[in-house]
N, CA and C atoms as a LAMMPS dump frame, in Angstrom:
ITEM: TIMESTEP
0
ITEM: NUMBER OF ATOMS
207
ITEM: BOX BOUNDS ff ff ff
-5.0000000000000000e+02 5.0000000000000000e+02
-5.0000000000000000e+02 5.0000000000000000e+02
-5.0000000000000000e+02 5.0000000000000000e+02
ITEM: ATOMS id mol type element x y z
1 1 1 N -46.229 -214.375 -122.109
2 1 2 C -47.576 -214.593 -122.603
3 1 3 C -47.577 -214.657 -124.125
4 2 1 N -46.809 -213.577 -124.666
5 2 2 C -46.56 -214.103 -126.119
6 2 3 C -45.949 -215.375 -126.823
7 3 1 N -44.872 -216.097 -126.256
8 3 2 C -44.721 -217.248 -126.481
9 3 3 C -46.031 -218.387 -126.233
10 4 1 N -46.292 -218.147 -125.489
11 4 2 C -47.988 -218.965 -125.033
12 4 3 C -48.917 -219.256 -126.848
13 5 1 N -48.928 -217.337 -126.828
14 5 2 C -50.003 -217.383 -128.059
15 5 3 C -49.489 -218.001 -129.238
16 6 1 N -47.81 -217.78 -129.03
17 6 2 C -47.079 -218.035 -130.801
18 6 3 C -47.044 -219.791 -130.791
19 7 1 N -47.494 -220.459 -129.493
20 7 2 C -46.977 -221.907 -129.773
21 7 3 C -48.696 -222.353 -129.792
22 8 1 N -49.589 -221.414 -129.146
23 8 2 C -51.262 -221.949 -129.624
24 8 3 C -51.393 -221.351 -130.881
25 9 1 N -51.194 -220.709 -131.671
26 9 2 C -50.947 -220.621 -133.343
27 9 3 C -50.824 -221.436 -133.908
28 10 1 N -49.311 -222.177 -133.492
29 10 2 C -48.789 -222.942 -134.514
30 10 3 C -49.386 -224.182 -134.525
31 11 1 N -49.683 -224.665 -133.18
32 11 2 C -50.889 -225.896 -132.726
33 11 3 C -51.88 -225.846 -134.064
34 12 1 N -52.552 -224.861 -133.857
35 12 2 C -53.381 -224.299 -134.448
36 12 3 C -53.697 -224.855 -135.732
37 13 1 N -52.709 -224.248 -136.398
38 13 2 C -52.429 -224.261 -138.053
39 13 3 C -52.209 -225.456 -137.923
40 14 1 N -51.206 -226.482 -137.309
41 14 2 C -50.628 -227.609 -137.512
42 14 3 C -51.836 -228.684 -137.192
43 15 1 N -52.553 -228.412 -136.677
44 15 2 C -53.668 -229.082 -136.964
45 15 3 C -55.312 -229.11 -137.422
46 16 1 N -55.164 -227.649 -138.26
47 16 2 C -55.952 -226.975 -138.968
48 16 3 C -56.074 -227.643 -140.598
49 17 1 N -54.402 -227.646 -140.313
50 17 2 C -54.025 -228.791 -141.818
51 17 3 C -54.749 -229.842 -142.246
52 18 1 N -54.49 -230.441 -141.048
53 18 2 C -55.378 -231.908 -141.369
54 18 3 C -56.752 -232.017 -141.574
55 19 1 N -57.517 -231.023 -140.973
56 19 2 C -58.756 -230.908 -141.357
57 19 3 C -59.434 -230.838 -142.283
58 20 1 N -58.6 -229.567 -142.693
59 20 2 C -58.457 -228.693 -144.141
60 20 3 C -58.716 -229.916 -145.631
61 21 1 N -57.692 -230.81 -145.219
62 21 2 C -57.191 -231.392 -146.122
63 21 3 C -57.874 -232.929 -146.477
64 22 1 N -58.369 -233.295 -145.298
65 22 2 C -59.128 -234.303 -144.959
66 22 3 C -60.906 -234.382 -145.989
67 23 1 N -60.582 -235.538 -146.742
68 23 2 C -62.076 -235.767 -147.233
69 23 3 C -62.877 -236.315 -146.779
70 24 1 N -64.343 -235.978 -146.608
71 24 2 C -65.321 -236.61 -146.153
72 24 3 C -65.476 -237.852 -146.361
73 25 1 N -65.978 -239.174 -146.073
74 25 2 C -65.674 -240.339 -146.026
75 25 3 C -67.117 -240.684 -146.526
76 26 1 N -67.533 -241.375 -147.443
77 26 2 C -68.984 -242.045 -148.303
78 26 3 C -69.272 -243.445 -147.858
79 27 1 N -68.995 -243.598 -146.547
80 27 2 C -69.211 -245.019 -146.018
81 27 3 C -70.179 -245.183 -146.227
82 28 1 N -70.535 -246.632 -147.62
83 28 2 C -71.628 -247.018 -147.866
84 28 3 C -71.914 -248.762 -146.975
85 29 1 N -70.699 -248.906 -146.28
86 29 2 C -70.881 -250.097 -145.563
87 29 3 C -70.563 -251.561 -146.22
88 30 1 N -69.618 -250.914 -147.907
89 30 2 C -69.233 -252.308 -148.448
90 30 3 C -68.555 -252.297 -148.163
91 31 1 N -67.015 -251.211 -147.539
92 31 2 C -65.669 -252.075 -147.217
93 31 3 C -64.605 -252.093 -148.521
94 32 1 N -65.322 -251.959 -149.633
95 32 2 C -64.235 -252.119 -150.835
96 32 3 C -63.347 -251.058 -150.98
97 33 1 N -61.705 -250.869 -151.199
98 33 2 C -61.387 -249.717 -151.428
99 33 3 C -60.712 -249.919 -153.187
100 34 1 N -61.638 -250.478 -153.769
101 34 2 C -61.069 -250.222 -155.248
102 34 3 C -62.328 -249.642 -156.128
103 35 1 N -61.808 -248.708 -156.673
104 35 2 C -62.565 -248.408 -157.995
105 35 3 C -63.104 -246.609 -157.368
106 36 1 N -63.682 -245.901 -158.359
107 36 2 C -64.181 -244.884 -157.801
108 36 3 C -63.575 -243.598 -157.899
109 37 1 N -62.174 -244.092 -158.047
110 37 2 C -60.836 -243.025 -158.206
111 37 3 C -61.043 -241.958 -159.322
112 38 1 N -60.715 -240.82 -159.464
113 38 2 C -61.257 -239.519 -160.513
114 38 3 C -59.599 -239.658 -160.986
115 39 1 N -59.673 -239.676 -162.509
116 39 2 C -58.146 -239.542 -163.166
117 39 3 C -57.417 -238.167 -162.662
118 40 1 N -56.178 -238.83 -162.57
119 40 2 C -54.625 -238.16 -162.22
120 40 3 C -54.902 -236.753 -163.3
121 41 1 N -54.585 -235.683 -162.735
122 41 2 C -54.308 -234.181 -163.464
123 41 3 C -52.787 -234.515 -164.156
124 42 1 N -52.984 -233.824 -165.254
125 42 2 C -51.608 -233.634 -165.829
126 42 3 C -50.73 -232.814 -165.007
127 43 1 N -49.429 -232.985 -165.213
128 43 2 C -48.99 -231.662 -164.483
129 43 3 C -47.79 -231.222 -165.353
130 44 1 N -47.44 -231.796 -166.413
131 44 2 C -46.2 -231.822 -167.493
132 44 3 C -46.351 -230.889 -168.387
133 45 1 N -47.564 -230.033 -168.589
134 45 2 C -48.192 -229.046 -169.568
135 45 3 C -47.433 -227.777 -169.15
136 46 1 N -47.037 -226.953 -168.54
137 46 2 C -46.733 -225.473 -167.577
138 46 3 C -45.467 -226.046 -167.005
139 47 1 N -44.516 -226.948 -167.413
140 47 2 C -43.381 -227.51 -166.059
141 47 3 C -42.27 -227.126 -167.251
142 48 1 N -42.16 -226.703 -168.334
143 48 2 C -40.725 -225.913 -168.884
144 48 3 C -41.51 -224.718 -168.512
145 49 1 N -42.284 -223.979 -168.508
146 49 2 C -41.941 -222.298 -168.263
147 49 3 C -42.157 -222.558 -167.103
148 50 1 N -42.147 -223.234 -165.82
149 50 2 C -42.195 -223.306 -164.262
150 50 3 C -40.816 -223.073 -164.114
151 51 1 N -40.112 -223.81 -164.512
152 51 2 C -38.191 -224.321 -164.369
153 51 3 C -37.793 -222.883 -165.387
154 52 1 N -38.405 -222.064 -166.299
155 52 2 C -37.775 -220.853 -166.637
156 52 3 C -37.968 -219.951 -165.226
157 53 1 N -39.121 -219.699 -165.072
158 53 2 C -39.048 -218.727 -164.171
159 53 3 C -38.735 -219.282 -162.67
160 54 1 N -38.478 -220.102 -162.215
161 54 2 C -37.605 -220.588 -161.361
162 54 3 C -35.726 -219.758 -161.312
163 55 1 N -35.537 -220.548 -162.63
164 55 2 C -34.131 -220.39 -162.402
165 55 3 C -34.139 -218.283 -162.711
166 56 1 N -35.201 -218.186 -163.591
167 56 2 C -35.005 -216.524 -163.646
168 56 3 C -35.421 -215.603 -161.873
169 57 1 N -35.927 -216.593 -160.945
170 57 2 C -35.644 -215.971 -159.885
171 57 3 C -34.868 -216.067 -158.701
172 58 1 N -34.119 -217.211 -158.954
173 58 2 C -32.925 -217.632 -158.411
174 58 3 C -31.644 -216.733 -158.778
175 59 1 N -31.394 -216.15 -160.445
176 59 2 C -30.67 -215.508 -160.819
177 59 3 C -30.916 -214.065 -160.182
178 60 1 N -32.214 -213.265 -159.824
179 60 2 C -32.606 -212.157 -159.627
180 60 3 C -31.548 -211.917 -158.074
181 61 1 N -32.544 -213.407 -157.384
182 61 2 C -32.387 -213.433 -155.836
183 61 3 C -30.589 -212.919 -155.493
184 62 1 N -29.676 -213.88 -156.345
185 62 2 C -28.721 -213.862 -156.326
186 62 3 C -28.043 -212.696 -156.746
187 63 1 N -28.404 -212.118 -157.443
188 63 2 C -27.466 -210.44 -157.944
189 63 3 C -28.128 -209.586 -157.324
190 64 1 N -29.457 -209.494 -156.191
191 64 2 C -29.812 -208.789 -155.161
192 64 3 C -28.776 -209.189 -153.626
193 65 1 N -28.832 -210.346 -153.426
194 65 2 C -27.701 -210.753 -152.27
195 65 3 C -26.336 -210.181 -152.582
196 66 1 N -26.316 -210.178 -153.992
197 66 2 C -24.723 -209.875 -153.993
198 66 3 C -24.357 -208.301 -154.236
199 67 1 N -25.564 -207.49 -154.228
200 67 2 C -25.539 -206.168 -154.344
201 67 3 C -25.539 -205.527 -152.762
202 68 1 N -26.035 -206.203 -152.35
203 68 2 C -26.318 -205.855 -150.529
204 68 3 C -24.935 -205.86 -149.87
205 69 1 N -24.455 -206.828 -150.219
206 69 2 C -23.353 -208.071 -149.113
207 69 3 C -21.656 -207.035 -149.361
């Protein structure tokens, strides 16, 4: 019975996603799909201290595995 519930979960979520994620649609009945678009976010501003603390927790991860092992 627990396998039952753990695979209606994952159903679940896996198509909870799409919902989630899905935008409402402004069908005004012209059909056009150009124009309307909201400008692209930067994302290049925060992406050197992302890749510092990346590799500073890759280094952590790694001298914890190797303290265990």
């Amino acid at each position: 019975m627990k396998n039952i519930f753990k695979y209606y979960l994952l159903a679940f979520v896996l198509v909870s996603d799409f919902a989630m994620y899905a935008q409402p649609g402004d069908d005004d009945g012209g059909g056009g799909l150009e124009g309307g678009d909201p400008a692209p976010a930067p994302i290049n501003s925060k992406l050197v201290i992302l890749a510092i603390v990346g590799v500073l927790f890759v280094l952590y991860t790694f001298r914890n595995n190797k303290r265990t092992v």
